[in-house]
N, C-alpha and C positions, 0 to 999 in steps of 0.2 A: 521445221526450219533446218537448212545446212547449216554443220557447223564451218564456215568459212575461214580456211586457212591457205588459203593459193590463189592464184589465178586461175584455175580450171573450178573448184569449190565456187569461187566470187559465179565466175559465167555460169554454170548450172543452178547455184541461186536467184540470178537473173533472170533465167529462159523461165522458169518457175514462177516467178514474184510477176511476169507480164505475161506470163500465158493465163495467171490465175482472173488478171484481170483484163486478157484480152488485147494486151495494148501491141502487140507483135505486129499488127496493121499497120500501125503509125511508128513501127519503130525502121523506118528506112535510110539508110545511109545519108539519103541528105538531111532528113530531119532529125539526125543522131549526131550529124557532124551540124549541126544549127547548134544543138545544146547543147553540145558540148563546147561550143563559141562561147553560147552566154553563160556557162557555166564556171569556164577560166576567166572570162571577163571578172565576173564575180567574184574568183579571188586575186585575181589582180587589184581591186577596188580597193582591199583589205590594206593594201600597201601600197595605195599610189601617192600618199603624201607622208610617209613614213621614212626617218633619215636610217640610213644602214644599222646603225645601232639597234632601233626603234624595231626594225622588223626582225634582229637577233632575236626580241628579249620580248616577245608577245605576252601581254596583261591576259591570265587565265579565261577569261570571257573569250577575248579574243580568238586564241590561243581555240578553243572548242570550237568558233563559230569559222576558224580555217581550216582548220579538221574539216569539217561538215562540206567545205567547197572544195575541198581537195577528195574527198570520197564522191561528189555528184562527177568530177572530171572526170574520176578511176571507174564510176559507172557507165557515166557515156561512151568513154574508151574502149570500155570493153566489149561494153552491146555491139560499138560499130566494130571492134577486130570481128567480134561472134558473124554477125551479119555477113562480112564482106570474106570469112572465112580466112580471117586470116589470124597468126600462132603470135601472140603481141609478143613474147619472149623469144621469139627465131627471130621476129624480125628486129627486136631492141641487138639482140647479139649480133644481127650481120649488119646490122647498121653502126656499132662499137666498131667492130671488124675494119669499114668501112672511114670512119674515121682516124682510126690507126694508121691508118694507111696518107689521110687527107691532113692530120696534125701529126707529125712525128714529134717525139718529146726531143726536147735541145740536147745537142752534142753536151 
């Protein structure tokens, strides 16, 4: 097992853990960006009746089972950066970049 600590670690853990079991077939951008839909739906669900306060201050159960939807996201995510070859960290920076530019902070 990798011990995973980065994103490059995460994605060669991945290629691993789906090639062991073959699933690199069905792992294609559109079916990678399907679950990763229902997979942020999923934790959207976690707090869609949830007052601001409420989704501060997660009840430890909770709290574990958003972890766990927040890691299938960072999974899907990454398979499909891997897939479609693309560096998810150049592109969060030139998209930062990109915004600096489109939200200037106030005078």
């Amino acid at each position: 097992m990798h011990s995973i600590t980065d994103l490059a670690t995460l994605r060669d853990a991945l290629r691993d853990f789906c090639a062991a079991r073959d699933w690199h077939r069905f792992h294609t951008p559109k079916n990678l960006v399907m679950a990763l839909s229902v997979e942020a739906a999923e934790l959207v669900e976690h707090f869609q009746w949830a007052t601001p306060e409420e989704s501060m201050n997660l009840a430890p159960g909770k709290r574990a089972e958003v972890a766990d939807e927040i890691a299938d996201v960072l999974i899907y995510l990454t398979e499909l950066a891997d897939v479609l070859g693309i560096d998810p960290i150049a592109a969060a920076r030139e998209k930062i970049g990109k915004n600096a530019i489109k939200y200037p902070p106030p005078l």
